[in-house]
C-alpha positions as a Markdown table, in Angstrom:
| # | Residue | x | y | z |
|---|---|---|---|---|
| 1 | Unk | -14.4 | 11.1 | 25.0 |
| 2 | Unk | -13.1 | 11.1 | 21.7 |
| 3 | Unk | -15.0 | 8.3 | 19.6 |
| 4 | Unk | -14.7 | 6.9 | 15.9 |
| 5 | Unk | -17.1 | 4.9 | 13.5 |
| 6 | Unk | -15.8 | 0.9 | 12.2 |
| 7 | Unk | -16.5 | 0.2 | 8.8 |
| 8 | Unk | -18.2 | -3.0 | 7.2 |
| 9 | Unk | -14.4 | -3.6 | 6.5 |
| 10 | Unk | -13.4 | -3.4 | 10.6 |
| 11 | Unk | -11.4 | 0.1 | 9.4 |
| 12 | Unk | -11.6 | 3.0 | 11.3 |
| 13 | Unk | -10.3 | 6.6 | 10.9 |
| 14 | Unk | -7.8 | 7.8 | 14.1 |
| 15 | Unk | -9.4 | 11.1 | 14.9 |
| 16 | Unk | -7.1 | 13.9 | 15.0 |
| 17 | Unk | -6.6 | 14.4 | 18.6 |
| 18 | Unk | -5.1 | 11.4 | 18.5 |
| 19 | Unk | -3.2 | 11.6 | 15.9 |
| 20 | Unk | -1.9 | 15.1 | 16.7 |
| 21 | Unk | -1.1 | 13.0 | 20.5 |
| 22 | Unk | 0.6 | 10.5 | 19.1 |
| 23 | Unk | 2.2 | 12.5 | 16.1 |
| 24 | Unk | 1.3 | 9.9 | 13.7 |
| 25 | Unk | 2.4 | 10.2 | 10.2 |
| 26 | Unk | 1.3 | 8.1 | 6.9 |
| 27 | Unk | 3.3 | 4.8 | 6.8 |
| 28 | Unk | 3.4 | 4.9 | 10.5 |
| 29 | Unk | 3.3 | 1.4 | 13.0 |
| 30 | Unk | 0.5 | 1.2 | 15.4 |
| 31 | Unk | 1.1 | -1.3 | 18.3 |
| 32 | Unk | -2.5 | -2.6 | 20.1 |
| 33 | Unk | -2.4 | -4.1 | 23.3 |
| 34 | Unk | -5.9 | -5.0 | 25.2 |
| 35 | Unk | -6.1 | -5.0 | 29.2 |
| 36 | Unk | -9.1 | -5.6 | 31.3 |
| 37 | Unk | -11.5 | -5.2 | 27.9 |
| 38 | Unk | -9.8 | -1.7 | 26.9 |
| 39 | Unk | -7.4 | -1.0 | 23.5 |
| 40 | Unk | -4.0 | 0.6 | 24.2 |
| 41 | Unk | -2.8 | 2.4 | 20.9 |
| 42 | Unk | 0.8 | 3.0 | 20.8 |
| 43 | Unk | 3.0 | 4.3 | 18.2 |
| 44 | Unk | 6.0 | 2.0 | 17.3 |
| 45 | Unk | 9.2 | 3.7 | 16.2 |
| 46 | Unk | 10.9 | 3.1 | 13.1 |
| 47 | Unk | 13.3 | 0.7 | 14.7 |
| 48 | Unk | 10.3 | -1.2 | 16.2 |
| 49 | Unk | 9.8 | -0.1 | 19.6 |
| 50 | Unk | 7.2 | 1.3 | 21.8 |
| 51 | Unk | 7.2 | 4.9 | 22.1 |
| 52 | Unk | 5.3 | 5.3 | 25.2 |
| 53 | Unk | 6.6 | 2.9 | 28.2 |
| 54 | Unk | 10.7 | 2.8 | 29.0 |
| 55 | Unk | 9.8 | -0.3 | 30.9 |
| 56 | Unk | 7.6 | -2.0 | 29.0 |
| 57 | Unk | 10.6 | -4.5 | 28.2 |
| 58 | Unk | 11.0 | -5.5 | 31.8 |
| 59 | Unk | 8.6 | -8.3 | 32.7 |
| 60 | Unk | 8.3 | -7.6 | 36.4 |
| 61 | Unk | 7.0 | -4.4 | 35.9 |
| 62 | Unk | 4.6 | -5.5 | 33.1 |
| 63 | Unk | 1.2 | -5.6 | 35.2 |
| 64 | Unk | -2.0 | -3.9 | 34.9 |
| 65 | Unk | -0.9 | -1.6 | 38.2 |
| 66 | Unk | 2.5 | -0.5 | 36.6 |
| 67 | Unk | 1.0 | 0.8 | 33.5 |
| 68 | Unk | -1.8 | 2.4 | 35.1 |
| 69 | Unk | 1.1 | 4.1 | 37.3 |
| 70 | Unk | 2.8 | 4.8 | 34.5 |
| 71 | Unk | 0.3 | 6.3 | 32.5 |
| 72 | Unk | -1.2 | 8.7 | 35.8 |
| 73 | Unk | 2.9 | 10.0 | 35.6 |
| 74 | Unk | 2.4 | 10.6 | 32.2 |
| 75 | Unk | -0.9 | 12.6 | 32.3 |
| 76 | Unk | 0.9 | 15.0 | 34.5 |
């Protein structure tokens, strides 16, 4: 488990794992979505979308089940 501190100004620092994982860079866009209680970090290109999910546009596969599909195929 990788795990980071929040300030008295609700800042935190992305540890590097994740950062390496996500190849963030200074200046860089972080998209946050929250499902069933849990943060989903996401690096947003420089034209503004998602990095992570080709079908995040498409409502009908936008459920908890899809992404949790999505992210097992990922993992692999």
């Amino acid at each position: 488990m990788i795990v980071s501190k929040l300030t008295s100004k609700a800042q935190t620092t992305i540890p590097k794992p994740i950062r390496t994982a996500l190849d963030l860079q200074p200046g860089d866009q972080l998209s946050y979505e929250i499902l069933d209680g849990r943060v989903i970090l996401t690096k947003v290109q420089q034209d503004g979308t998602l990095l992570d999910d080709p079908f995040r546009t498409f409502e009908e596969w936008h459920s908890e089940a899809d992404t949790t599909a999505y992210a097992d195929l990922c993992a692999r």
